[in-house]
C-alpha positions in Angstrom: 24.6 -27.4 2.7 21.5 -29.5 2.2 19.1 -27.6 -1.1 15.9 -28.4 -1.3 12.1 -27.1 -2.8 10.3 -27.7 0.3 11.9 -28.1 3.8 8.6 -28.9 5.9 8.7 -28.6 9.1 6.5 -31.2 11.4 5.4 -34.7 11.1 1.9 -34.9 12.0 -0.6 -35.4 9.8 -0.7 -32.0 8.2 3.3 -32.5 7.4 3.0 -36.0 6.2 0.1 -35.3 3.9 2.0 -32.7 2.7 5.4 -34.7 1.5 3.0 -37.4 0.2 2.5 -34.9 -2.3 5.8 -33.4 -2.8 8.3 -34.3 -4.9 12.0 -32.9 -3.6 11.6 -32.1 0.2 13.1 -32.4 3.3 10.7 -33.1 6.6 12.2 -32.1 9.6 10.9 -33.8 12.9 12.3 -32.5 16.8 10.8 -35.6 17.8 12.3 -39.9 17.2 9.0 -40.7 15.1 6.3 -39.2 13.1 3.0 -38.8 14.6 2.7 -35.2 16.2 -0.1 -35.3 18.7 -1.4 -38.4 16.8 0.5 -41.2 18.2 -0.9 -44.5 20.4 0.2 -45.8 23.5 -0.4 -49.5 23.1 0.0 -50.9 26.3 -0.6 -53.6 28.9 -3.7 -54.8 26.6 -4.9 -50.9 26.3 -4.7 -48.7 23.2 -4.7 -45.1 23.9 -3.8 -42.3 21.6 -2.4 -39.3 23.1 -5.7 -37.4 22.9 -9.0 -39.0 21.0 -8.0 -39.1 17.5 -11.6 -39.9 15.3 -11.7 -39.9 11.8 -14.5 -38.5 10.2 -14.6 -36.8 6.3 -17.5 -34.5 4.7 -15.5 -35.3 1.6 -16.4 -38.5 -0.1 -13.0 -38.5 -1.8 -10.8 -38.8 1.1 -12.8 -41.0 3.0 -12.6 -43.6 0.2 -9.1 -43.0 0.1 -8.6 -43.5 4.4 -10.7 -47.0 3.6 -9.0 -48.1 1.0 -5.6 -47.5 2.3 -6.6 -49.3 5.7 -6.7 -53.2 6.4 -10.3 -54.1 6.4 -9.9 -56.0 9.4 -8.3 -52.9 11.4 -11.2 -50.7 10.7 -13.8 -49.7 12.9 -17.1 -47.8 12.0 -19.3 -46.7 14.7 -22.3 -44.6 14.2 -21.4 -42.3 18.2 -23.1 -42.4 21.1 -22.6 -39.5 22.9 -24.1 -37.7 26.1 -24.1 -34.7 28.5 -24.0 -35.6 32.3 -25.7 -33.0 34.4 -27.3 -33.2 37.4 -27.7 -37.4 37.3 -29.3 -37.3 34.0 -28.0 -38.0 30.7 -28.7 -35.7 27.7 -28.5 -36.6 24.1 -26.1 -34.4 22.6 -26.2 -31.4 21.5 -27.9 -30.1 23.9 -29.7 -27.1 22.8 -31.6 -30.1 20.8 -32.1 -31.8 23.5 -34.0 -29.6 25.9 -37.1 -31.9 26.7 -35.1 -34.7 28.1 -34.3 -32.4 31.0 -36.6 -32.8 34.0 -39.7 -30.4 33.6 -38.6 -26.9 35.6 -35.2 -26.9 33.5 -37.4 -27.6 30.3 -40.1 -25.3 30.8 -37.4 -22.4 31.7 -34.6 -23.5 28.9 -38.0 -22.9 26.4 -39.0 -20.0 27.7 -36.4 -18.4 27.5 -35.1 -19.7 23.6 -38.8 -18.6 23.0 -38.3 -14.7 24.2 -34.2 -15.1 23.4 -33.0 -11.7 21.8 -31.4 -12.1 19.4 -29.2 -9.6 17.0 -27.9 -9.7 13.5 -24.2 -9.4 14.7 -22.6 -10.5 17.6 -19.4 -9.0 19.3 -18.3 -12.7 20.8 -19.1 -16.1 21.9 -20.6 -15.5 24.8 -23.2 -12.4 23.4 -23.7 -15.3 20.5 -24.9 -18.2 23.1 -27.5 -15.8 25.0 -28.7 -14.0 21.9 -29.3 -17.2 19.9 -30.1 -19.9 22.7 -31.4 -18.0 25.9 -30.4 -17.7 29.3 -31.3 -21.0 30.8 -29.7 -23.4 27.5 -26.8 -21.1 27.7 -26.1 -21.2 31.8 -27.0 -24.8 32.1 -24.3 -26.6 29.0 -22.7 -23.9 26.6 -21.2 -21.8 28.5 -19.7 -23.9 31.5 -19.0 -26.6 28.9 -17.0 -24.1 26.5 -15.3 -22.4 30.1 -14.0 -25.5 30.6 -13.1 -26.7 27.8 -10.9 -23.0 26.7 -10.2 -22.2 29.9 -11.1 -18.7 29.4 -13.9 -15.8 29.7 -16.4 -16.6 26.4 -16.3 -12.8 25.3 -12.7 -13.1 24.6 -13.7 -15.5 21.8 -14.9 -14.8 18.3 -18.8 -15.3 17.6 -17.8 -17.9 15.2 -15.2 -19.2 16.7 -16.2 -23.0 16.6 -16.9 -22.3 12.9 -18.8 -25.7 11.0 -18.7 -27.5 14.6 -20.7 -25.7 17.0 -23.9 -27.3 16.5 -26.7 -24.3 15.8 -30.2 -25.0 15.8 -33.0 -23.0 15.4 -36.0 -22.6 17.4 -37.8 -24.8 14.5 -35.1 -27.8 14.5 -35.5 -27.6 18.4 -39.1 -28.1 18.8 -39.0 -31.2 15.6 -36.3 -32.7 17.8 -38.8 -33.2 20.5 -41.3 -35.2 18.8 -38.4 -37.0 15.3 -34.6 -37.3 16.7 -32.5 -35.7 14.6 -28.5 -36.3 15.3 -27.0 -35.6 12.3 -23.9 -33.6 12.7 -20.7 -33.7 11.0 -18.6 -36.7 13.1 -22.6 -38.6 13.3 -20.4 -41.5 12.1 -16.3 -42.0 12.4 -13.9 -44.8 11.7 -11.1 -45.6 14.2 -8.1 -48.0 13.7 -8.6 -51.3 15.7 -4.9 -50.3 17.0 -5.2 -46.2 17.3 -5.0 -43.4 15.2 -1.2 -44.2 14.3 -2.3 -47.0 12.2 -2.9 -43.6 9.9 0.9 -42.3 10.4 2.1 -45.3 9.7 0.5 -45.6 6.5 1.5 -42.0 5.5 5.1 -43.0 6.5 5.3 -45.3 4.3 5.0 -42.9 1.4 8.0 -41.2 2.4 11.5 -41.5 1.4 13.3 -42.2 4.6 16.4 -40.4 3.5 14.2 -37.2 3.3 13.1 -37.0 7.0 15.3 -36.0 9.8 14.3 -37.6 13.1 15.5 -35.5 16.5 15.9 -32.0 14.3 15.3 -28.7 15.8 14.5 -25.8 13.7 16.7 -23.4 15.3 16.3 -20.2 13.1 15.2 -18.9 9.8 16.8 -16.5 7.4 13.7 -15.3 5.3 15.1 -13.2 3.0 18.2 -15.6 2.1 15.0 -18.7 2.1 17.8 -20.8 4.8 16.6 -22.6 7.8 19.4 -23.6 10.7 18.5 -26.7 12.2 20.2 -28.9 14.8 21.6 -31.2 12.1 23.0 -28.0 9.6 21.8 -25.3 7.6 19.4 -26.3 4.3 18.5 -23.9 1.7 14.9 -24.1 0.9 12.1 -22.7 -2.1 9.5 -22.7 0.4 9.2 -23.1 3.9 6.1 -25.3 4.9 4.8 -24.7 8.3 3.2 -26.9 10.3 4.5 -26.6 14.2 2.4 -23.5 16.4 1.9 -20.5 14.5 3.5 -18.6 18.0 6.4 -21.2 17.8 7.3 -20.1 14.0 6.9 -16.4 15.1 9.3 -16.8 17.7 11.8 -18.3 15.3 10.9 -15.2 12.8 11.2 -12.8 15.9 7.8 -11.2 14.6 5.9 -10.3 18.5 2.3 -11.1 18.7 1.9 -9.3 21.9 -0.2 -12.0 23.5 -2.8 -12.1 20.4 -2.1 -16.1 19.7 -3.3 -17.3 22.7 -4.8 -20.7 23.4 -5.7 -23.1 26.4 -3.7 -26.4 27.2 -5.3 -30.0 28.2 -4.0 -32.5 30.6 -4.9 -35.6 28.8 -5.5 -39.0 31.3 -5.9 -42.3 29.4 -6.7 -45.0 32.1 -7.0 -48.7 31.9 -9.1 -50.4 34.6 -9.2 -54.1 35.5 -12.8 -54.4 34.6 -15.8 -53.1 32.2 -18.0 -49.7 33.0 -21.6 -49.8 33.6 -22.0 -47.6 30.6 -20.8 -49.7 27.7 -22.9 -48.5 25.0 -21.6 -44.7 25.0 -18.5 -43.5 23.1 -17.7 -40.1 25.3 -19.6 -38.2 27.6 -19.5 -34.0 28.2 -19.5 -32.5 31.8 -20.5 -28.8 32.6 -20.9 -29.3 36.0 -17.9 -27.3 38.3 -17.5 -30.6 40.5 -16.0 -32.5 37.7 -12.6 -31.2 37.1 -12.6 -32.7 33.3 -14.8 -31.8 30.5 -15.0 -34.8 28.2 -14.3 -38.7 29.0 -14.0 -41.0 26.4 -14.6 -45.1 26.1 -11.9 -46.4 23.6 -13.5 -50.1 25.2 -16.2 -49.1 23.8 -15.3 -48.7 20.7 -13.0 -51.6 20.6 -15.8 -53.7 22.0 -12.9 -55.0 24.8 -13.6 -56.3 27.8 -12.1 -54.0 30.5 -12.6 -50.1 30.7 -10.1 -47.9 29.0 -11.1 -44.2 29.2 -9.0 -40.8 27.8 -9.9 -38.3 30.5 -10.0 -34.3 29.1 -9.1 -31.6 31.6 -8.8 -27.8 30.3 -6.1 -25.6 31.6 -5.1 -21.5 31.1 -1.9 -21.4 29.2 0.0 -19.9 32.1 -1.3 -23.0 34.7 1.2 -24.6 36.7 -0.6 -28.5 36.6 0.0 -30.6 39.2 -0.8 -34.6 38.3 -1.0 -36.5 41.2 -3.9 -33.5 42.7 -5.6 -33.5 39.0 -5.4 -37.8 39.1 -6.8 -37.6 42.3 -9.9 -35.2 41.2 -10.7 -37.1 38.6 -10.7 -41.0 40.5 -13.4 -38.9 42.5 -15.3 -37.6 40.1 -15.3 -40.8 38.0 -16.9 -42.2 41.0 -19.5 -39.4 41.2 -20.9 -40.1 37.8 -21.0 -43.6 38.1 -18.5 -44.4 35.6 -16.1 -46.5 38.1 -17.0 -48.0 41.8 -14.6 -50.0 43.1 -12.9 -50.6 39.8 -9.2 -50.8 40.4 -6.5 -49.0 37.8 -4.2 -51.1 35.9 -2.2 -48.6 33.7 -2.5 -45.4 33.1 -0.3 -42.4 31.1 -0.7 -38.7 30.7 -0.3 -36.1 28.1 -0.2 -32.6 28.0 -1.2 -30.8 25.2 -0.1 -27.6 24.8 -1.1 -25.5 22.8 -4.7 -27.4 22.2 -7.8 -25.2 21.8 -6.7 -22.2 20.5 -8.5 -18.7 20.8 -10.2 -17.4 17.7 -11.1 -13.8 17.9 -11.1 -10.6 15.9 -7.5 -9.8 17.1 -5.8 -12.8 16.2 -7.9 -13.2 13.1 -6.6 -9.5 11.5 -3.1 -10.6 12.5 -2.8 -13.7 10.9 -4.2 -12.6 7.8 -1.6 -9.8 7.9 1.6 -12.4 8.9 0.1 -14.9 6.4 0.3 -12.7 3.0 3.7 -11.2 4.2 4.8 -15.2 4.7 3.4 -16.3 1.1 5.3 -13.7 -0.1 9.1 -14.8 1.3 8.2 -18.7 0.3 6.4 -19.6 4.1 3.1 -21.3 3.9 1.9 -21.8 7.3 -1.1 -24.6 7.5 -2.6 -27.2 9.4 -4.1 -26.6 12.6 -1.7 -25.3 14.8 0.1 -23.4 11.6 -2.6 -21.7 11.1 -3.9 -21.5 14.7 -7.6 -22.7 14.2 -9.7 -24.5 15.3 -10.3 -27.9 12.5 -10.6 -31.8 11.9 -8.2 -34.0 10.7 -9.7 -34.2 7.9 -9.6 -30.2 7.6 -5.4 -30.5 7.7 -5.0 -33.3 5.1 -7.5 -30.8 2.6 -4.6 -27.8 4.1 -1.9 -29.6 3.0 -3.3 -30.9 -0.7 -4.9 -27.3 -1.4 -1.7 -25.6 -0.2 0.4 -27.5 -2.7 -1.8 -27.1 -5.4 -1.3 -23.3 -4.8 2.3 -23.2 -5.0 2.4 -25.5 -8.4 -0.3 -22.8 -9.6 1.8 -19.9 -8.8 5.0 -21.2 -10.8 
């Protein structure tokens, strides 16, 4: 039987930061390679990652450290172009910053009605949040059909700050400057991207770790708390501390600990398409769609971004949890609505793959939140840190999960 300090379980970037750090572990992986959710399809002349995977860091420390770990020459910086498609037009993103590049009746109403908003010191969800800080109009024309389709869900299920640090509030001040001095600083304004996809990154964090200390094609099949022993599909190991970094629902389900529906989250068919020639928009990095008719939410440009020379897209559709997804009808929708917004004509598809991510947006709200913090100081206590963003079911950057995994060490070195 296999002892160790820290069995981790999960090799994304959350698990992989964290053995970089350890000392006597053991990283247990269900899949053949590292990666999680952040590996690249590099194919027929196309890089795709499973979903888009852009790196951008509020903390001056770690971005130094991404750069310095990277080939010059494989690095990309791009300061984004984004927009919101509605009705023919393109909007600068955010939108509620944006108002006055809307034709005139949607202006006039959309400030109107930010002008006479109600607004309230608390808020009892998302949805109460969007009307009582932005209006009717801002919130019926982008934030709420956007965020519909994007969770796949009723808003008021959804904690008011559910988004936390990357919903983009403005005031009615910022909104009115905006019109006469662009301001689009936000916290991805700028984001580096691996000329070969986000795995370059795994890659690099692989090759801190002892390839004797990761098991490839291991299941984690049950766990004894209270003896600290994890069954797996390749034997039992005897752990200090458990470090958790697969869904928080999955781990309770291995604890047998019910959650009676609280950990709930959408899922996202994911379409990465290569086509045999460039896009009429070739300046823009990814585009949002509220609109009903467009099945997906959020397309992508990795040509873009790459500066190649024939389109390559990653397509974002939003699904309920309990939605049966059918391909070859949600393919179909989305070759259509592609042509609607102008994005292909009689461009003619070369490759494509698809992912499903599931979970992938999940549901912050006062339910879930009193749970976790309930399951996570019973965990701490029996040697089970739970982190990253599916660990701890939240909603967070890359960037966010690397910061989880150092702080959560430090914690457990500070403890003994």
């Amino acid at each position: 039987m296999k002892k160790v300090k820290y069995l981790i379980v999960g090799s994304g970037i959350t698990g992989l930061s964290f053995a970089s750090k350890a000392d006597n572990y053991l990283l247990i992986e269900k899949e053949d390679k590292a990666g999680g959710l952040c590996k690249t399809i590099r194919r027929n002349g196309y890089v795709w990652d499973y979903s888009g995977h852009f790196f951008h860091f509020k903390e001056s420390r770690l971005k130094r450290d991404f750069v310095d770990i990277m080939n010059p020459r494989e690095l990309i910086i791009k300061n984004k172009c984004t927009k919101i498609y509605r009705k023919n037009l393109f909007i600068d993103f955010p939108f509620q910053k944006n108002i006055h590049e809307l034709d005139k009746v949607d202006f006039i109403n959309c400030l109107y009605d930010l002008y006479f908003r109600q607004e309230k010191n608390k808020y009892e969800n998302f949805e109460e949040m969007l009307y009582g800080k932005f209006g009717k109009s801002i919130t019926e024309m982008f934030l709420k059909p956007y965020n519909e389709k994007l969770y796949a869900c009723k808003l008021n299920i959804l904690d008011a700050d559910a988004m936390g640090r990357f919903f983009p509030y403005a005031d009615f001040k910022e909104i009115i400057f905006n019109m006469r001095q662009k301001d689009k600083t936000s916290y991805n304004e700028t984001f580096l991207y691996p000329r070969n996809g986000a795995e370059v990154f795994i890659n690099l964090l692989m090759e801190k770790i002892e390839q004797d200390k990761i098991w490839f094609n291991c299941e984690l099949i049950d766990i004894d708390m209270n003896n600290h022993m994890a069954i797996t599909s390749k034997g039992c190991v005897l752990y200090e501390y458990l470090i958790n970094t697969i869904p928080l629902n999955l781990l309770c389900n291995l604890l047998k600990i019910s959650y009676n529906n609280i950990l709930s989250a959408n899922k996202v068919l994911v379409f990465n398409i290569g086509f045999d020639k460039k896009s009429q928009y070739t300046d823009i990095h990814w585009m949002y769609f509220p609109e009903k008719k467009y099945n997906f939410y959020r397309v992508g440009f990795y040509d873009n971004i790459l500066e190649q020379n024939r389109l390559s897209i990653y397509v974002e559709i939003g699904f309920n949890e309990k939605d049966v997804i059918n391909i070859e009808k949600e393919l179909e929708k989305t070759i259509s609505g592609l042509r609607k917004c102008g994005i292909v004509s009689d461009h003619r598809i070369v490759d494509y793959s698809t992912v499903v991510m599931n979970p992938a947006y999940v549901h912050i709200n006062k339910e879930s939140e009193e749970f976790k913090r309930y399951l996570f100081k019973e965990l701490n206590r029996k040697g089970i840190y739970s982190i990253g963003r599916y660990g701890k079911w939240t909603y967070c950057s890359i960037e966010d999960c690397i910061l989880d995994a150092i702080n959560t060490i430090k914690q457990i070195r500070c403890y003994e």
